[in-house]
C-alpha positions as CSV (number, residue, x, y, z in Angstrom):
1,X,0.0,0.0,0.0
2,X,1.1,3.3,-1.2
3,X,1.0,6.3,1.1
4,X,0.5,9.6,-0.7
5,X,0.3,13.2,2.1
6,X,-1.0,15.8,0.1
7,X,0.6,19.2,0.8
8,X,0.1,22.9,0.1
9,X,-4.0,23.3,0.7
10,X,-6.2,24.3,3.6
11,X,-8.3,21.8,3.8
12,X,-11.6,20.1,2.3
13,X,-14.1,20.0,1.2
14,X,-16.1,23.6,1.1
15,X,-13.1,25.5,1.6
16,X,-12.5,28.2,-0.8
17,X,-9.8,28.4,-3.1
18,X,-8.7,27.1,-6.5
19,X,-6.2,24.0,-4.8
20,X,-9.1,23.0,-2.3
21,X,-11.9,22.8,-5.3
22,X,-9.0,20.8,-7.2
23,X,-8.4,18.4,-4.7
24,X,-11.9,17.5,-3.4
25,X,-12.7,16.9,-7.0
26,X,-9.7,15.2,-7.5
27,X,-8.6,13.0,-4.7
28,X,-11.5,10.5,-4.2
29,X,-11.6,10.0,-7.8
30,X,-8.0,8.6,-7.4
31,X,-8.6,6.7,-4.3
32,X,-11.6,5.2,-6.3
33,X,-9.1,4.4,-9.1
34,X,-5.7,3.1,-7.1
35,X,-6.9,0.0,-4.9
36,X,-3.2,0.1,-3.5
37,X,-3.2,3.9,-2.7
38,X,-3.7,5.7,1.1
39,X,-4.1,9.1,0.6
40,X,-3.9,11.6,3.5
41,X,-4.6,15.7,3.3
42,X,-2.7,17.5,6.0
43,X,-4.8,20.7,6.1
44,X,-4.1,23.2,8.2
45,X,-6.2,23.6,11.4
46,X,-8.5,26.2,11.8
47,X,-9.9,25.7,8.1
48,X,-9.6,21.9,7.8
49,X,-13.0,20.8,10.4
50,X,-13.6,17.3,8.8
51,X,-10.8,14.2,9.6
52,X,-12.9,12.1,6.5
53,X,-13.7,14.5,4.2
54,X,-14.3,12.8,0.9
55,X,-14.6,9.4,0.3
56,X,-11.5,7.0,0.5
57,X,-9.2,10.2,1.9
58,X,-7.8,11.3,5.4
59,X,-7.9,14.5,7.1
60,X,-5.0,15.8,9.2
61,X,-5.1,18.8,10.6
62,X,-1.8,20.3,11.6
63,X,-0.5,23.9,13.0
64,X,-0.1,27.1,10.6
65,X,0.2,30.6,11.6
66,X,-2.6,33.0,10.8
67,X,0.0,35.3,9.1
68,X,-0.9,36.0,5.6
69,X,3.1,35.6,4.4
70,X,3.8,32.6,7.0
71,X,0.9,30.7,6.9
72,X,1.5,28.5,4.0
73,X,5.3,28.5,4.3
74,X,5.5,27.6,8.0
75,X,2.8,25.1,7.4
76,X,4.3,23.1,4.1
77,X,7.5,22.7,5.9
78,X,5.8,20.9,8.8
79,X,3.5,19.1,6.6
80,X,6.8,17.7,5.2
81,X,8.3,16.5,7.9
82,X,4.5,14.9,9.8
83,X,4.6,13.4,6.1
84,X,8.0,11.5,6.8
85,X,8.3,11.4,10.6
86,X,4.6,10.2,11.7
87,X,2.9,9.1,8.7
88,X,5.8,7.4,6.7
89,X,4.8,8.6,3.9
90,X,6.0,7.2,0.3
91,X,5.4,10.2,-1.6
92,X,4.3,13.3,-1.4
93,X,2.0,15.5,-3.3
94,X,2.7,19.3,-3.4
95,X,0.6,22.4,-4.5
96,X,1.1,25.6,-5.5
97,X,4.4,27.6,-5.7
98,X,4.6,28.9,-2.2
99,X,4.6,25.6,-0.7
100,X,7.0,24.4,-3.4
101,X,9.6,25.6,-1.0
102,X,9.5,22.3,0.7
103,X,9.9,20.5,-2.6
104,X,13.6,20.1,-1.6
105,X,13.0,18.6,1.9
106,X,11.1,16.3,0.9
107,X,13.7,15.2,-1.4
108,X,16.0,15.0,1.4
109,X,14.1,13.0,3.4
110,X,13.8,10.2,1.1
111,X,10.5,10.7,-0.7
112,X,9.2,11.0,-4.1
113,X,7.5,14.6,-5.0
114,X,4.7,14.9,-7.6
115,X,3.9,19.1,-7.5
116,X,1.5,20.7,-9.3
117,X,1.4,24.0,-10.3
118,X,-1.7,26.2,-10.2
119,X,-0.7,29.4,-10.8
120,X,1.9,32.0,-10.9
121,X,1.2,33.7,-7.0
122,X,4.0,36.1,-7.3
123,X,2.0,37.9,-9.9
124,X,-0.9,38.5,-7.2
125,X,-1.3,42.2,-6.6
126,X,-1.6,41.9,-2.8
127,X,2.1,40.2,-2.1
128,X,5.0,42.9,-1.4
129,X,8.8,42.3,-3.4
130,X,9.7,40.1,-0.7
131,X,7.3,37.8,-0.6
132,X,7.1,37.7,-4.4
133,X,10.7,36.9,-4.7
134,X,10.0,33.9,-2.2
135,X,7.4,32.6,-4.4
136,X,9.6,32.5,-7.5
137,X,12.1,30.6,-5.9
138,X,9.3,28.1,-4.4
139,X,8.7,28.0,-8.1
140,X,12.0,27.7,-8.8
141,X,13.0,24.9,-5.8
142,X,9.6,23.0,-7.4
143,X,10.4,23.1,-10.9
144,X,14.6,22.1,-10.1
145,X,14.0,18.9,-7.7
146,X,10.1,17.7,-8.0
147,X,10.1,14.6,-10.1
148,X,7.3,15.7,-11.9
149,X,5.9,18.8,-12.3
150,X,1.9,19.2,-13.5
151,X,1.0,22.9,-14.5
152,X,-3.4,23.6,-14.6
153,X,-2.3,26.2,-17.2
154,X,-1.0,25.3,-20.4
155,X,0.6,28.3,-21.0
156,X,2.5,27.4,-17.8
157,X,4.1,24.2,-19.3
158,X,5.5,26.0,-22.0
159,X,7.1,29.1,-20.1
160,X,8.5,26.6,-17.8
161,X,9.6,24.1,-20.5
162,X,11.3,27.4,-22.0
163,X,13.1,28.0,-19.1
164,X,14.3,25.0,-17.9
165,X,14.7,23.0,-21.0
166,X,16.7,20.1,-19.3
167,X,13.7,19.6,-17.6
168,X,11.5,19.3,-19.7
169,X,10.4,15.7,-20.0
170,X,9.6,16.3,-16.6
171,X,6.4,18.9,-17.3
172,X,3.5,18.1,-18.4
173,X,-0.4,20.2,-18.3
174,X,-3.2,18.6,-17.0
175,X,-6.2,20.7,-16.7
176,X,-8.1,21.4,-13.5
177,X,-11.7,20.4,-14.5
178,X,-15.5,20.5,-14.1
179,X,-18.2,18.1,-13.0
180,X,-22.3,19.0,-12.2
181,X,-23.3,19.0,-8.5
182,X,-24.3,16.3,-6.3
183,X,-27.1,18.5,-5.0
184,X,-29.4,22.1,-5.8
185,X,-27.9,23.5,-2.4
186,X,-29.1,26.5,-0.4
187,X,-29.8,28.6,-3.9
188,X,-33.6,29.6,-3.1
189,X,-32.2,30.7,0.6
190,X,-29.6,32.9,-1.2
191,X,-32.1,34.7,-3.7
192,X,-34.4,35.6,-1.0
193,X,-31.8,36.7,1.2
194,X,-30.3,39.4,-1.3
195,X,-33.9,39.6,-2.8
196,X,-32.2,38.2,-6.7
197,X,-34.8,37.5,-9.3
198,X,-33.9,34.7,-11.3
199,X,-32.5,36.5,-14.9
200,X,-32.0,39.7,-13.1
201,X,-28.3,39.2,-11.5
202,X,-24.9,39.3,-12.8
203,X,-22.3,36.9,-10.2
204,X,-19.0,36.9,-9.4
205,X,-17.3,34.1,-7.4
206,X,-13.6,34.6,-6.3
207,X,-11.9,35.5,-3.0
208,X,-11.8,39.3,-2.1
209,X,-8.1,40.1,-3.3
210,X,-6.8,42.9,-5.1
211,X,-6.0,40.6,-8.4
212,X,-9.7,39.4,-8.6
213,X,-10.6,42.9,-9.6
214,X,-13.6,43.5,-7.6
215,X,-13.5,47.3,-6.8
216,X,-13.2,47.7,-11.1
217,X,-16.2,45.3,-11.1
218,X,-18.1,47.5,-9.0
219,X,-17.1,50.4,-10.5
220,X,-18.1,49.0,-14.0
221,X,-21.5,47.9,-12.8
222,X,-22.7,51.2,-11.2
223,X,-21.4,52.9,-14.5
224,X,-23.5,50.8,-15.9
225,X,-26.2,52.3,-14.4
226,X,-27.9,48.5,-13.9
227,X,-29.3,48.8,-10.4
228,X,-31.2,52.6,-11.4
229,X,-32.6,50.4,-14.7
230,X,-35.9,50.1,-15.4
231,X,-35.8,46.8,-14.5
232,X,-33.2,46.3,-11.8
233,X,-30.2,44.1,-12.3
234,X,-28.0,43.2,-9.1
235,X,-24.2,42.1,-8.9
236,X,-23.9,39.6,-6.2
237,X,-20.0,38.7,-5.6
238,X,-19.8,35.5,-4.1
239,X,-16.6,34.7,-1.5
240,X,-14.7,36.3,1.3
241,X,-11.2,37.4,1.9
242,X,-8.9,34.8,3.9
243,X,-7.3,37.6,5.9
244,X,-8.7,40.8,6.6
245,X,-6.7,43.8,4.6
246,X,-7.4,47.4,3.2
247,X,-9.1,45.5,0.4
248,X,-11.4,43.4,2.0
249,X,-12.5,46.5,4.1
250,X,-12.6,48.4,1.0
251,X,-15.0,46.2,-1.2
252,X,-16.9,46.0,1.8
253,X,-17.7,49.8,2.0
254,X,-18.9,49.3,-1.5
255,X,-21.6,47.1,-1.2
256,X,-25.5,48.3,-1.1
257,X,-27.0,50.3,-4.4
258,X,-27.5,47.2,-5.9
259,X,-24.3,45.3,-4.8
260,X,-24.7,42.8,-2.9
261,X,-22.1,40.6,-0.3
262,X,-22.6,36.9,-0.2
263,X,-19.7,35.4,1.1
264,X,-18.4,32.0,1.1
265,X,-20.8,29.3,0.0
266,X,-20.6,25.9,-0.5
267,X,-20.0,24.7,-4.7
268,X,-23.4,23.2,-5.1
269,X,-24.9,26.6,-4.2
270,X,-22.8,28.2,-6.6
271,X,-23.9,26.3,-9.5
272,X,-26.8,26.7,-9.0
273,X,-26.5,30.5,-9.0
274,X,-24.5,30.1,-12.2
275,X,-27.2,28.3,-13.6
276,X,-29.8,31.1,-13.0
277,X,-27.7,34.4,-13.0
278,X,-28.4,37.1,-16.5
279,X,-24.5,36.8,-16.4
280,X,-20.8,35.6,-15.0
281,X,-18.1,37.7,-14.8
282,X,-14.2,37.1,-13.9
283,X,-12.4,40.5,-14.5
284,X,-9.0,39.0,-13.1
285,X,-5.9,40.5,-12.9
286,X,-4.1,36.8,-12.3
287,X,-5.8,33.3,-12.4
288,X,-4.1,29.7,-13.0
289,X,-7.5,28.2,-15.1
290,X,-10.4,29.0,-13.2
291,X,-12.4,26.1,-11.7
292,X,-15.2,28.8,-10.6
293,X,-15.2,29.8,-14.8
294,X,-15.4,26.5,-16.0
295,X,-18.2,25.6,-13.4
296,X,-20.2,28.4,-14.8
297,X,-19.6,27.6,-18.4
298,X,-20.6,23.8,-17.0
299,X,-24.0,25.5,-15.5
300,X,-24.4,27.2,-19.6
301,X,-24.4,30.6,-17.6
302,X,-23.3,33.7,-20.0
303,X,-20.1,34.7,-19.9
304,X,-17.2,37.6,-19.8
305,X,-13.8,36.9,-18.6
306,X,-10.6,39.1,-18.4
307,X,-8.4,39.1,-21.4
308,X,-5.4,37.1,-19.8
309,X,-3.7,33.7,-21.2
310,X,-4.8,31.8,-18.8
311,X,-8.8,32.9,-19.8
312,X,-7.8,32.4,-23.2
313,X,-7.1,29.3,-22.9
314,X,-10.4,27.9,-22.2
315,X,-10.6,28.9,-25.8
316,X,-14.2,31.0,-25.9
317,X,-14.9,33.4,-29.0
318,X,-13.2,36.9,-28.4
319,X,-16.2,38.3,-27.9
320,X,-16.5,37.0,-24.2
321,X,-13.1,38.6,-23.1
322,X,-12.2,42.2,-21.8
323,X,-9.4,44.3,-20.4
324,X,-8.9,43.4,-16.8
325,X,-8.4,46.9,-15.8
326,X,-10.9,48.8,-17.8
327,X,-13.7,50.3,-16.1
328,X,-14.8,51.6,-19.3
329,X,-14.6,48.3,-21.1
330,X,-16.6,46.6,-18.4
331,X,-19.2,48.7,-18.3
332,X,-20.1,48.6,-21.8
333,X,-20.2,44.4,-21.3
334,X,-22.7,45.2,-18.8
335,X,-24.9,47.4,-20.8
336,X,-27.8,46.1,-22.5
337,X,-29.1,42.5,-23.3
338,X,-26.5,40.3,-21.3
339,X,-28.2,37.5,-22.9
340,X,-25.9,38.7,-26.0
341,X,-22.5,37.1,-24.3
342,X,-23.9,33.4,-24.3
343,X,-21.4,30.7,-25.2
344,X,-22.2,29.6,-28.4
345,X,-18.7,27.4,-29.0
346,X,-15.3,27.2,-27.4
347,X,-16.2,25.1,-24.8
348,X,-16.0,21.7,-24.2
349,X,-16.7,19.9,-20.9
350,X,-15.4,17.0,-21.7
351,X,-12.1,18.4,-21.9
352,X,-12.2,19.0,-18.4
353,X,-13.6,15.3,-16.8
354,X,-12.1,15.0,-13.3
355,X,-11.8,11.3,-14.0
356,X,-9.6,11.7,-17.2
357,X,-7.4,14.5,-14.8
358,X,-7.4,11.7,-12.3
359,X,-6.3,9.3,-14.4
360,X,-3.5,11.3,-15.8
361,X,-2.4,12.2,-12.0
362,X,-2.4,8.8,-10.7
363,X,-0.4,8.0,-14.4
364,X,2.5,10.7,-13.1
365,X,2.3,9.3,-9.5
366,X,3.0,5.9,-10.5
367,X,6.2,7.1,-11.9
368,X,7.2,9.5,-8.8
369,X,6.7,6.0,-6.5
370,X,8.9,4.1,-9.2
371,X,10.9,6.6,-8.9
372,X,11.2,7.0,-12.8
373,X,10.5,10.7,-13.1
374,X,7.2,12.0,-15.2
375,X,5.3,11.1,-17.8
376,X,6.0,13.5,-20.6
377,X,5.6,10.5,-22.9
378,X,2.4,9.6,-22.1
379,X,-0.5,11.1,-24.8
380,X,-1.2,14.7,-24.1
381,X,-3.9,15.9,-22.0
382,X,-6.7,17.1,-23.2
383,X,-6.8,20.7,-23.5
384,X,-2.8,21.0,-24.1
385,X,-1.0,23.7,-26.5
């Protein structure tokens, strides 16, 4: 029996974030797969509330300071060391390029390292020159001594393929994905609460950062003038912020005139918001591939997403992109019928099955526990440049 500690998230399920959506959708599909497989999340403890979250997968929740520059470092480098020390781990399973710091201890202690790469953080507007230079070596410690690195973006794999040429048989893209929910959730409960007509609301999900472009949003949307239209049209932004900041207390300020605050909610709820919203929007400065994009596309919602690569490469006409800093752009999107920015082609769900992106994982965690590298030669994913 293999034992797999998965590293780098805060815990499942229904926590917030790109990694922790990833890895509840992910994980049990690979414990389903991999009879021989023991898969343990060590979350970190004030977010992580479950010990079984998901089918087939263990909860551990460790230590991590509430710092917003320490938390994950402090926390990955313990994770490491639980990993070898308590659980005698085989192998473990890293995300995201802050926590790829501890690529190398693991390493050093003996076990195999599969990381994957969601994202490039030091691009996020709320991290100072310090921190971003620590996440580009994480980055860079990931990317030098993980035996196989998978990148969400595909964009991603070919910067980093670019830069690190030698190491290229070693990186490979496997997209994150989509799937329909298990249940309706608490969607009726929602409406009333913010008093949302079904058709007559344009959603946002995302946490309250800087690089998720909210204020702009907000902006955009009163220029509009949709909440003084004849017939009223709301903005409900959906999510919090992990730490309190300037920002957080800034979007906050904003809210009322038709804007309304929803916080964290679980996915099911989500979707089916998606699924009954006049309109999605994502005016991001920074994503890795959006699971809360694809999950709206998934629920046929309308769409407009920031022009960035990583947008682009969920491959939608150009018509549902826009400058990710225009208020004036933005605005304009908003104006009029929004029925007008349905997806008509450029997406496919089936490019994005969990159980495909499961397979592929459990493919390049086979050859981390052989200790034979990657799987560059394997057929591409789907979705690959």
């Amino acid at each position: 029996m293999r034992h797999v500690a998965i590293i780098g998230l805060r815990g499942i399920p229904d926590v917030m974030g790109g990694i922790e959506t990833h890895c509840a959708e992910l994980l049990p599909r690979m414990a389903k797969k991999s009879e021989d497989l023991k898969l343990t999340v060590l979350a970190r403890r004030r977010y992580a509330t479950v010990a079984d979250p998901v089918p087939g997968v263990k909860q551990i929740a460790l230590y991590a300071p509430s710092g917003r520059g320490t938390e994950a470092l402090v926390h990955s480098h313990w994770s490491v060391l639980y990993a070898r020390l308590f659980l005698k781990a085989d192998a473990v399973h890293i995300h995201g390029i802050g926590p790829g710091l501890s690529v190398p201890l693991a390493r050093l202690l003996g076990m195999g390292v599969l990381f994957t790469h969601h994202g490039e953080d030091f691009a996020r507007a709320k991290w100072n020159w310090l921190a971003r230079f620590v996440l580009r070596v994480g980055e860079f410690l990931a990317l030098r001594f993980a035996q196989c690195i998978i990148t969400v973006s595909a964009g991603t794999a070919t910067r980093l393929k670019k830069r690190a040429p030698a190491r290229a048989n070693r990186i490979i893209h496997v997209p994150n994905g989509v799937s329909a929910p298990a249940t309706g959730g608490a969607a009726e409960v929602v409406m009333e609460r913010h008093h949302l007509e079904p058709g007559r609301f344009v959603i946002h999900v995302g946490r309250i950062e800087p690089e998720k472009g909210q204020d702009m949003l907000i902006e955009a949307y009163r220029a509009a003038g949709l909440a003084l239209a004849k017939s009223p049209v709301k903005l409900l932004l959906v999510g919090a912020a992990d730490h309190e900041s300037a920002y957080s207390r800034k979007i906050a300020t904003m809210k009322g005139d038709g804007v309304e605050l929803a916080g964290r909610l679980d996915r099911d709820t989500v979707f089916a918001l998606n699924a009954q919203a006049a309109l999605f929007v994502l005016p991001s400065l920074h994503e890795g591939l959006s699971i809360a994009a694809l999950e709206a596309l998934k629920a046929d919602a309308p769409v407009l997403l920031s022009d960035i690569e990583p947008n682009r490469n969920i491959g939608l006409e150009d018509r549902h992109y826009l400058a990710p800093d225009s208020v004036e752009a933005w605005a304009e999107g908003l104006r009029g019928d929004l029925s007008r920015h349905a997806v008509r082609e450029g997406f496919d769900a089936s490019a994005y099955d969990w159980d495909v992106i499961a397979d592929r994982t459990l493919e390049a965690l086979d050859e981390v526990t052989q200790n034979s590298g990657c799987i560059s030669k394997n057929p591409r994913a789907a979705g690959d440049a």
